[in-house]
C-alpha positions as CSV (number, residue, x, y, z in Angstrom):
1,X,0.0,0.0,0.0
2,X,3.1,2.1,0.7
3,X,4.6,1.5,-2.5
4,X,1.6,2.1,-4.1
5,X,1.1,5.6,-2.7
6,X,4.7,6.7,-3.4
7,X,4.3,5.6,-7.5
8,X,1.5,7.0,-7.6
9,X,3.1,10.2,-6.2
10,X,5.8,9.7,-8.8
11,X,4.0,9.5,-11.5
12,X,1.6,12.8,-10.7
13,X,5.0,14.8,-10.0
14,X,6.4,13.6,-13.5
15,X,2.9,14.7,-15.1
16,X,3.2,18.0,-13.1
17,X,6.3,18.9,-13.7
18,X,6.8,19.3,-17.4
19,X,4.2,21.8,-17.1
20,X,5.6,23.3,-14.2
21,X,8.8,24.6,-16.1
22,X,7.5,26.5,-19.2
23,X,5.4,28.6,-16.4
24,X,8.7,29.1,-13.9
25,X,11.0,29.7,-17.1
26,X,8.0,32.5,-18.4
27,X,8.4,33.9,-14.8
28,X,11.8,34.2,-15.0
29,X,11.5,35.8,-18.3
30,X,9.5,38.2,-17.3
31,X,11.3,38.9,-13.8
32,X,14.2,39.4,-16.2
33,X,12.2,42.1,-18.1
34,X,11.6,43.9,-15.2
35,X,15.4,44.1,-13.9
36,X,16.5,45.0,-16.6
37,X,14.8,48.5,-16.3
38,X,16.9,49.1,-13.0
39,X,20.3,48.0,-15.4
40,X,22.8,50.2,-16.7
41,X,22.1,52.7,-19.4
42,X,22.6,52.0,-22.7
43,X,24.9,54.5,-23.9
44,X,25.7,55.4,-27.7
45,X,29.0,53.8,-29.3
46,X,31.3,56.5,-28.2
47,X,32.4,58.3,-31.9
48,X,34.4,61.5,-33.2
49,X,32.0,63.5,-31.4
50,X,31.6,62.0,-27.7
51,X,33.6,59.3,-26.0
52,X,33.2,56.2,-24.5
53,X,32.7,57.9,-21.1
54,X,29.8,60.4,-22.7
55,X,32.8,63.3,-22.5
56,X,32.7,65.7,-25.9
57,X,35.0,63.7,-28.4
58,X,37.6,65.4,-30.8
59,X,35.2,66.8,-33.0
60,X,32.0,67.2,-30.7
61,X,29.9,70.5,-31.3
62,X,26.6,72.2,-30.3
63,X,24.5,74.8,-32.0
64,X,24.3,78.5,-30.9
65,X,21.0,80.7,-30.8
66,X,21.1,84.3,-29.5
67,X,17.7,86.4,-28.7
68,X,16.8,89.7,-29.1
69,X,13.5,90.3,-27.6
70,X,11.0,92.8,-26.5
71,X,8.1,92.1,-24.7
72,X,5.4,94.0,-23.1
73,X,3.0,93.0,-19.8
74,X,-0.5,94.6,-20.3
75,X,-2.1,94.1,-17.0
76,X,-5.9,95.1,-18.3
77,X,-5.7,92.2,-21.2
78,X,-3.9,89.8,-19.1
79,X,-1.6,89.5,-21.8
80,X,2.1,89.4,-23.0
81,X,2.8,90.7,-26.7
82,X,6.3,90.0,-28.2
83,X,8.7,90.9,-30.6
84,X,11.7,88.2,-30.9
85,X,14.7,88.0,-33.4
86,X,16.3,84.8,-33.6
87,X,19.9,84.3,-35.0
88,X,20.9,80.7,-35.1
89,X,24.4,79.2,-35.6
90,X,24.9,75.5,-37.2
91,X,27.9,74.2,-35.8
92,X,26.9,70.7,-36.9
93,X,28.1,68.9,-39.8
94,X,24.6,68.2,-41.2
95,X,22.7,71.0,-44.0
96,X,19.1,72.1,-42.3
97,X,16.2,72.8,-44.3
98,X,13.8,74.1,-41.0
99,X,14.3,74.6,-37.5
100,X,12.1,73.3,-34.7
101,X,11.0,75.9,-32.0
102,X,9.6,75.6,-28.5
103,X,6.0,76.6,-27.8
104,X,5.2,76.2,-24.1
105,X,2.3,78.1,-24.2
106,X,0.6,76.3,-26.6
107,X,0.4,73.6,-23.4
108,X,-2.7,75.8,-22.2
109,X,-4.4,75.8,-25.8
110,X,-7.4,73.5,-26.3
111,X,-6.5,70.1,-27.3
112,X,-2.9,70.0,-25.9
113,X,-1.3,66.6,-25.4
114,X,-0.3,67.8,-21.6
115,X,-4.1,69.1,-21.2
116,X,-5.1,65.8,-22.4
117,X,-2.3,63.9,-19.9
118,X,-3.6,65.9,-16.8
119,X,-7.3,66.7,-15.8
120,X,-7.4,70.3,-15.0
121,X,-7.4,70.0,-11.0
122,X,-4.0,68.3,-11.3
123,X,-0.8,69.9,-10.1
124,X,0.3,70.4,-13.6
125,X,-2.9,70.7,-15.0
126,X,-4.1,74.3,-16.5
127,X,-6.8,74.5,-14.1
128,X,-9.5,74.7,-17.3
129,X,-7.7,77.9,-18.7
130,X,-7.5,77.7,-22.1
131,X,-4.5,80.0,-23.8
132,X,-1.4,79.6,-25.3
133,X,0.1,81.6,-28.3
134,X,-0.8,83.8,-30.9
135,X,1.6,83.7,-33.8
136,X,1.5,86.4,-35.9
137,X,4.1,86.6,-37.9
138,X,7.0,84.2,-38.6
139,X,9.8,86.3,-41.2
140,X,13.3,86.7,-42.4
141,X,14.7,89.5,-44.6
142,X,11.0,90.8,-44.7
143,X,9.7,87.8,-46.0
144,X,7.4,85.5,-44.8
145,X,8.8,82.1,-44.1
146,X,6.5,78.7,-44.0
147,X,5.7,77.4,-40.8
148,X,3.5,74.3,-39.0
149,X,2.6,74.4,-35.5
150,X,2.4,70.8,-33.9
151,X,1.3,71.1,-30.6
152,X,4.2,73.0,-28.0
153,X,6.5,72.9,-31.1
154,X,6.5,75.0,-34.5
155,X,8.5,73.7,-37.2
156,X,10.1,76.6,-39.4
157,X,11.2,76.2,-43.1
158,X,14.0,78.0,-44.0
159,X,14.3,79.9,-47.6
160,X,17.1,77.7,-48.4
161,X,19.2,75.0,-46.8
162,X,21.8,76.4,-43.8
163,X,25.2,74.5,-44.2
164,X,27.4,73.7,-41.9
165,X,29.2,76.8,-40.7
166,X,26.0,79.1,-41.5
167,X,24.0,81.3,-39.6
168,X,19.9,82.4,-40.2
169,X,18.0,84.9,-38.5
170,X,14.4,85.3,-38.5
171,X,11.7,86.9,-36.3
172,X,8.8,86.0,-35.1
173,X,5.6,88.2,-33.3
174,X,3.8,86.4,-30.5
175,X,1.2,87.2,-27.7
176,X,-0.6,85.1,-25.1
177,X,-2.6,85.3,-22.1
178,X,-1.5,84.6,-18.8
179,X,-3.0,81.9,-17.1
180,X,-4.0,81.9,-14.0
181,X,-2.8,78.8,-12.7
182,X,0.4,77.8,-14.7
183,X,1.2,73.9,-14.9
184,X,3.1,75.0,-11.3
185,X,5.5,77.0,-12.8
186,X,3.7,80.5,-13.2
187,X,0.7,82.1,-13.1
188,X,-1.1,85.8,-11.8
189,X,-3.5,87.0,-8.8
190,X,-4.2,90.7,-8.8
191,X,-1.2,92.7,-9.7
192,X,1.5,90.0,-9.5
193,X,2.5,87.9,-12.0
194,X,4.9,85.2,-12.0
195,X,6.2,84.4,-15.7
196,X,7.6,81.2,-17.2
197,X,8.6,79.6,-20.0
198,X,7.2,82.7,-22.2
199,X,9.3,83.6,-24.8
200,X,9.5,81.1,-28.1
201,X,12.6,79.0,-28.0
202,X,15.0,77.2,-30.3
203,X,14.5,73.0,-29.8
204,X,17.9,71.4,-29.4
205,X,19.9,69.5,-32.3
206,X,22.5,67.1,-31.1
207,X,24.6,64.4,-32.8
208,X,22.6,62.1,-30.5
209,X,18.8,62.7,-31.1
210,X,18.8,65.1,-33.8
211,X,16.0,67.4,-33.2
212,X,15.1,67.2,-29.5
213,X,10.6,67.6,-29.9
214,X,9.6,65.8,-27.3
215,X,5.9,67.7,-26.5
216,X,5.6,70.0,-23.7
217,X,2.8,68.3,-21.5
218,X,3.5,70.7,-18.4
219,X,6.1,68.5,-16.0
220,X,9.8,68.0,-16.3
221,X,12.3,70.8,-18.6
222,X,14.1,70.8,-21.5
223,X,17.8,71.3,-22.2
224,X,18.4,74.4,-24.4
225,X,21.2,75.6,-26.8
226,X,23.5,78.6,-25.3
227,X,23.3,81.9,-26.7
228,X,23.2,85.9,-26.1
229,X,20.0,87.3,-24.9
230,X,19.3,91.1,-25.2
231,X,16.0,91.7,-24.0
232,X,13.7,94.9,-23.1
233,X,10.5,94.6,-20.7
234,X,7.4,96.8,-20.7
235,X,5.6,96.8,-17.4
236,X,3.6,99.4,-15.8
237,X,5.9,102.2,-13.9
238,X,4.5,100.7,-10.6
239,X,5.7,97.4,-11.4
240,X,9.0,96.2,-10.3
241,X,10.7,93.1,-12.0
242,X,13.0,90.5,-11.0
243,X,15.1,88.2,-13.1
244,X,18.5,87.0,-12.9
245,X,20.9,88.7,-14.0
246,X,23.4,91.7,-12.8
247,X,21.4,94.8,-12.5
248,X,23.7,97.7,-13.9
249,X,21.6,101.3,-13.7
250,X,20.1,100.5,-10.2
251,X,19.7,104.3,-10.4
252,X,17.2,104.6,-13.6
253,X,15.9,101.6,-12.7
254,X,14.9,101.9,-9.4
255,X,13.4,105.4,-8.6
């Protein structure tokens, strides 16, 4: 009866057990799936332009963009109206037909992929507002240049391919309303308004990604191309402004 018991135990752990291993080896497939989230980076084969190591190689580069921008705060419309010059520098070894810019704004404009990511109550929601910018003129050497807004980003066509080397300036006319509650980052109550993120941008191009146009959905930042700004703020003679910076005529400023 003994024996009996214990072959018969043999013989259900044989039948059992052969089906036991595809489901322990898919386990372990999938634990393995999940680790290797938590694993080391994969980093690019280091090349000419960055190393091994991810430090700038022998013939690493980055583009330049300098600003010159005027801007004006009209408390009564809520509103910012802009003026911007762009000059862009292609240190790369790649010809560009367009350039992509940044439109953070447009994250507050109905239909955005962030207002569609966060309900409006959220901490980086818009709180219902519904904004974001009014393009009104995109030009260079007083001619209009082709453009297609996608979203938080605004692809702009160039009049002719810039080569390596090159430099292109255009301009471009904006205006939005402030919002009231800004994805956490800015926003107005009464006379004081905290500004963010306001000012069209240059999207980056690296020897990694290409053209960085990941959407703005209202969290996290973006890594920007260095550059000059010169820049000239309109605000009401009661209003006094902070930004970083070295303030140099403290005395016409500040009466």
């Amino acid at each position: 009866m003994i024996w009996k018991n214990l072959l018969s135990g043999l013989v259900l752990a044989a039948l059992v057990l052969p089906f036991a291993s595809p489901a322990s080896a898919q386990e372990r497939g999938t634990e393995s799936a999940v680790d290797e989230r938590f694993g080391a980076p994969h980093m690019p084969a280091p090349n000419v332009y960055r190393t091994g190591a991810g430090e700038p190689g022998p013939e690493y580069w980055q583009q330049r963009v300098d600003y010159a921008i005027e801007a004006t705060l009209d408390p009564v419309t809520e509103t910012i109206t802009g003026s911007e010059t762009i000059t862009y520098a292609n240190h790369a070894p790649d010809s560009l037909r367009f350039l992509w810019v940044q439109l953070d704004q447009n994250l507050f404009g109905p239909g955005s992929a962030g207002a569609q990511a966060f309900p409006p109550e959220a901490r980086f929601g818009g709180a219902g507002f519904e904004g974001g910018y009014t393009i009104s003129r995109v030009a260079s050497n007083g001619r209009d240049l082709t453009t297609r807004i996608e979203d938080t980003l605004m692809r702009v066509d160039l009049e002719e391919p810039l080569p390596p080397g090159g430099t292109a300036s255009f301009s471009i006319d904006w205006s939005f309303r402030v919002p009231e509650h800004g994805a956490d980052r800015m926003g107005r109550e009464g006379d004081l308004y905290l500004i963010a993120q306001w000012y069209p941008r240059l999207a980056v191009y690296d020897d990694v990604n290409g053209w960085n146009t990941m959407p703005y959905l209202g969290q996290g930042e973006f890594y920007l191309e260095y550059g000059d700004f010169t820049v000239a703020l309109t605000v009401p003679a009661t209003y006094l402004v902070g930004a970083t910076g070295t303030l140099e005529n403290p005395e016409e400023a500040l009466t």
